[in-house]
Every structure is written in C-alpha cells, then in structure tokens.
N, C-alpha and C positions, 0 to 999 in steps of 0.2 A: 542598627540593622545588622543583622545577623549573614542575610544572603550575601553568598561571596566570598566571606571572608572563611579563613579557616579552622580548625575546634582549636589547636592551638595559639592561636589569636586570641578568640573569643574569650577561651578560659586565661590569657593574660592580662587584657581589659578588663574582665570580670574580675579576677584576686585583686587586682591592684585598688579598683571601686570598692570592694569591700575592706583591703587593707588602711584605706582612706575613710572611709567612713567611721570604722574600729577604732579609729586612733583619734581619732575626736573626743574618744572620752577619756577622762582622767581618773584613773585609777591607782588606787593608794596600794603601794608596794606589798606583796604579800609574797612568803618565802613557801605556801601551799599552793602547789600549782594545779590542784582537783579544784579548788575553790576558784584562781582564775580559770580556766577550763568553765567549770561552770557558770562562771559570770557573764562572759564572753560567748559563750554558746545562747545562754540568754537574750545577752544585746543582738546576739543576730538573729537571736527568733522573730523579737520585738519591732525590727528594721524587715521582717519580711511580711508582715501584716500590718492592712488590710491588704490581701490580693483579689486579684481579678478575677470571679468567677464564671464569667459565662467563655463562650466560646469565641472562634474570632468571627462565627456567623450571627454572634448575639444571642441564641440561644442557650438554655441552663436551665439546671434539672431542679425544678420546686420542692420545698417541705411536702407537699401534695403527689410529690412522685411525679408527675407530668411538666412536660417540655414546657419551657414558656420562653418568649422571645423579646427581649429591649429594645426599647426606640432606638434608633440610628443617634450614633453622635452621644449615647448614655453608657454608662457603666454597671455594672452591677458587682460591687466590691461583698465581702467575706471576709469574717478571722475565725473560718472553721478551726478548731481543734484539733488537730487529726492524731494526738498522740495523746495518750493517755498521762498522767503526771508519774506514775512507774515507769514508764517506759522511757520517759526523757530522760529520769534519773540514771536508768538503767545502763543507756548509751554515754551518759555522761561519763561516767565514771568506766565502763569498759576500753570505751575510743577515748 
C-alpha cells in the first residue's frame, strides 16, 4: 500500500523488489554491456506482463471502443504491446 508512505520510500521498496527479482537469474559473463543492457531490459519487460487492465472501478475500454465493466472480485489482465520492436531497440541502445 502505497497511501502514507512517502515517493522516497516507495521508489526504495520498489528498486530493491526489482533488484531481487533481476538477480534471480543467471547470467553468463559478457564484457558487452549494450547486450546486458538489453537482456535485462528484456527480463523486465517479461516481469511486467500480464498487467491489469481495467480500472480500479472495473471498468475498461473494449476492442469495440465502448466501456465495459467486470464482475466484482474479477480481473481483467492484458500484455498490450505498447512499443513498437524500433522503438525498444531504439531506447535500448540510446539510455
């Protein structure tokens, strides 16, 4: 839970959950740091899908363009795309 606490908090329980997470996996030494760069930008894309698409009143916007609303107690998960495969690359190597 997020109320309360402060962004400085928040985003140090959050780094540290993701530096835990990250480090679970095993990777073979490599002296190209654009390749880990992009490996590791990977695994975090891969750790952030499926996310939650609707709202937190349950409603969410259909293929059909119009509202529609979930049962109480349901989900309604997503692994929209939202970046093109240029554009990841593109950040990858930039940042």
């Amino acid at each position: 839970m997020i109320r309360g606490r402060s962004f400085d908090a928040v985003l140090a329980d959050t780094t540290q959950l993701w530096v835990d997470t990250l480090a679970g996996t095993a990777v073979v030494e490599s002296s190209n740091e654009i390749d880990l760069i992009k490996f590791y930008t990977s695994l975090y894309r891969t750790y952030m899908s499926p996310t939650n698409y609707a709202e937190i009143d349950g409603s969410y916007l259909g293929k059909d363009d119009l509202v529609h609303t979930i049962e109480p107690g349901r989900q309604y998960y997503s692994d929209l795309s939202l970046w093109v495969p240029k554009r990841t690359l593109y950040y990858l190597v930039i940042y």
